[in-house]
N, C-alpha and C positions, 0 to 999 in steps of 0.2 A: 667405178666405185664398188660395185657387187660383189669383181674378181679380189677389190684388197680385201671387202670384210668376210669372204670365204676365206681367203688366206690366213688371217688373222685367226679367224676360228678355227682351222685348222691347227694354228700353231698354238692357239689356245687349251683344243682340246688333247693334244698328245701331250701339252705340257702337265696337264692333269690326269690324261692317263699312265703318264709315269712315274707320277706321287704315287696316284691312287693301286701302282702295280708293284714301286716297293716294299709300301704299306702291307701288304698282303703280304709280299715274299716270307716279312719279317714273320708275320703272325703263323702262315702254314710250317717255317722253320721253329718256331715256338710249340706248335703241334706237335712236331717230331721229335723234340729234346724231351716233352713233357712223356709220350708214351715211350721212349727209350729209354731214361731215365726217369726214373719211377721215385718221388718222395716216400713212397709207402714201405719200401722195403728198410730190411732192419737196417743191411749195413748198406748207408746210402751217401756217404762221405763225398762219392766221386760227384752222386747228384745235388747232393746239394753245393758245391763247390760251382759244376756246370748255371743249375737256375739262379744262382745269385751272381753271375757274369752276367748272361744272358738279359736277364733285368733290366740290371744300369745300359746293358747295351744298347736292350729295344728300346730304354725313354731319349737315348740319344739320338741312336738312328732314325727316330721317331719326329725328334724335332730337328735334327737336319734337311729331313725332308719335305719338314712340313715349311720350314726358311726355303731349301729351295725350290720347292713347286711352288710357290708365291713368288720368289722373285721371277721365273719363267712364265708366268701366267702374267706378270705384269709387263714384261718384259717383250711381249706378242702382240702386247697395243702401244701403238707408236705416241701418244699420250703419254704413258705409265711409265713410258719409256725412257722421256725426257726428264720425268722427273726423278725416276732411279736414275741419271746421271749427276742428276743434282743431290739425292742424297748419299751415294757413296763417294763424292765430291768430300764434303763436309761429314763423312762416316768416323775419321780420324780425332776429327773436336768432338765431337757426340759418345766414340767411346771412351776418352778421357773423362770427359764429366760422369759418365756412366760409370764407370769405373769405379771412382772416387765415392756416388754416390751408392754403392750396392758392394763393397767391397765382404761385408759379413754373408750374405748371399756368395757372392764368388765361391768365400774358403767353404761356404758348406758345400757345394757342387763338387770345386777341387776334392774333399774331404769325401764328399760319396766318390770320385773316380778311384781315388786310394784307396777307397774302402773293395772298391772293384776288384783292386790289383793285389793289394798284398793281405785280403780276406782274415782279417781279425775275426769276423763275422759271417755266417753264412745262412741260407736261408734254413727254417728248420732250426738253426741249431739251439740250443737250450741255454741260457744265461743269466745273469743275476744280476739287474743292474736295479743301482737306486736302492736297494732291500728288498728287489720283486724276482721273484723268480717266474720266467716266462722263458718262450720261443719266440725265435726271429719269423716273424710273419710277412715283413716286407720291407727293400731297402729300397730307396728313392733316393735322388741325387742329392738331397736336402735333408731327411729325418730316413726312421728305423721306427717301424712299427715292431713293437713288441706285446705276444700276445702272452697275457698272466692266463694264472694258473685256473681264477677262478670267471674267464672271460672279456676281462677287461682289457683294455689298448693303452699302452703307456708311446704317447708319439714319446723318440727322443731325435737329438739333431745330429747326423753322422760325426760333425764335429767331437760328440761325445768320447767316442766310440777310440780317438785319436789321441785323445788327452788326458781322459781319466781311469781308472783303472778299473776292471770289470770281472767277472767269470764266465767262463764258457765252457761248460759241462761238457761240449761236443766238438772241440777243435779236434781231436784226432782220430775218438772212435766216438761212437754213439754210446757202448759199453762203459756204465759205472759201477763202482760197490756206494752199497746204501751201507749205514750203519744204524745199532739198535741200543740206545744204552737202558738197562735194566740194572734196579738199587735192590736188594735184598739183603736178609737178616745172615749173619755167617755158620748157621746153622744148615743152609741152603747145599747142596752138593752139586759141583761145576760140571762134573762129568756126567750124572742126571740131565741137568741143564742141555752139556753136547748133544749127548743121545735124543734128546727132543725137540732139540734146532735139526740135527738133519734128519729126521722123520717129516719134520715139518717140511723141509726143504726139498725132498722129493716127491711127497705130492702137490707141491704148486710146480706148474708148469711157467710162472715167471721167472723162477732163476734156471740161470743159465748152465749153471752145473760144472762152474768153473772156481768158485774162491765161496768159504763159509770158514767161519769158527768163532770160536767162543772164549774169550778170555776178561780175564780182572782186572781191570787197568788202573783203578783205585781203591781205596779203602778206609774207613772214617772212626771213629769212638763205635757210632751203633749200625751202620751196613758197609756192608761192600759194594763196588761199582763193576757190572759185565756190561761186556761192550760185542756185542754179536752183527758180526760184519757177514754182509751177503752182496753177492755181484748179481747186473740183470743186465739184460740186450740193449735196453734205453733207460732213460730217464722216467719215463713214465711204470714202466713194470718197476722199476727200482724204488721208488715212491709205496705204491703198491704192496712192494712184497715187504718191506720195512712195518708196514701197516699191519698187515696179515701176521707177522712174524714175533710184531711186539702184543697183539691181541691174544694171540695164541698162546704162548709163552708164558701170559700174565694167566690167562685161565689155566691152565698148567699147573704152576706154582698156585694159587690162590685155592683150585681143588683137590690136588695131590699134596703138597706140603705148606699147608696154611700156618703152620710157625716158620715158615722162611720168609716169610713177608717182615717187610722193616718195621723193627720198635725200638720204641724208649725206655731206656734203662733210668727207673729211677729209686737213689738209695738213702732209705729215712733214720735215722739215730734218734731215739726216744731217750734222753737222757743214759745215767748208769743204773737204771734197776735190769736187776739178771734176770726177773720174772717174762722182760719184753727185750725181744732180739733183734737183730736188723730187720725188715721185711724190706722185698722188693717189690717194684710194681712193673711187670711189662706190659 
């Protein structure tokens, strides 16, 4: 009796030390993708493609082995034993009903594997879902954490991700142009305007020093519309320098040419006496 429960324990514990030695493997290989590819660098397209595989990978590989170093630990007592033949006997009726009763579950899981494969999404990347502009923070077999802009966590369900329609500021490059629109009077001179977009533009060190200019894309009864477009490495400097750019610009105009600032033209007719003329009010 001694020699079976040393046996058993034996087969017990290698059965659990071979969970316990996947589990690992997964996590030190986790280590090595993390310090090899680096989230933090600008153009990091290839890493974020890698850690959002890897992800969905590890909660799989995670629970397959966590299924099967349970069935092998049970499997080692001759008890456990009998009775894992009886329930993968009857495993067939049990996943039909299962099935049927968890099928929304299912396609979310399906729906994160996909989400795996053909990566609409990736970890990091920058989106706009719902009217929130956020980053991909975390993709689980089931939901997509998405982190806003001003900290908050919108859960969504990968299903989303599959059926509705979305943006994604970062499928190709991290690199976007920000745009600036600016109303002023037409009294205002554009080419002024240029010369002090790029002064502005090369002392900030967030643009990239790749796309800027300055054009009028509309124009009304009392102002005109410029539209001053600037490119940055990411989303965030591109936020940023749009900030910086329309701050600037507006102090600019409002202390050097404070009749370029928009007004209202308005014109009064005082009856027919010649002694009083039009008068205008800007």
């Amino acid at each position: 009796y001694l020699e079976t429960f040393f046996r058993q324990m034996v087969k017990f514990l290698m059965a659990l030390s071979m969970g316990i030695l996947g589990a690992w493997s997964i996590l030190v290989l986790q280590e090595v993708l993390v310090r090899k590819y680096s989230l933090q660098e600008k153009d990091n397209l290839k890493a974020r493609k890698i850690h959002t595989q890897f992800q969905l990978f590890k909660k799989i590989a995670f629970l397959i082995i966590g299924i099967v170093t349970l069935l092998a630990v049970m499997m080692s007592f001759d008890a456990f034993r009998r009775i894992g033949t009886t329930l993968i006997a009857s495993a067939g009726v049990a996943g039909i009903i299962v099935g049927f009763a968890a099928q929304k579950t299912l396609a979310a899981v399906l729906s994160g594997l996909q989400l795996a494969i053909t990566q609409p999404v990736r970890i990091d990347d920058v989106v706009i879902v719902e009217g929130e502009w956020g980053k991909i923070e975390e993709l689980t077999l089931t939901y997509v954490v998405v982190r806003t802009w001003d900290l908050r966590r919108l859960i969504v369900p990968t299903t989303y991700f599959l059926e509705k329609p979305f943006q994604n500021w970062t499928r190709v490059s991290a690199e976007l142009l920000g745009t600036v629109f600016i109303y002023t009077d037409y009294h205002i001179s554009v080419d002024l305007v240029r010369e002090e977009i790029r002064g502005i533009l090369q002392e900030d060190p967030r643009w990239d020093g790749k796309v800027w200019g300055v054009q009028v894309t509309d124009s009304s009864k009392g102002q005109m519309e410029l539209r001053i477009l600037v490119s940055a490495s990411n989303a965030g400097d591109a936020w940023d320098l749009r900030c910086e750019v329309r701050e600037r610009i507006l102090s600019f105009i409002r202390e050097k040419y404070p009749e370029a600032l928009p007004r209202t033209r308005v014109q009064v007719e005082r009856g027919h006496d010649p002694h009083l003329q039009d008068q205008r009010s800007w």
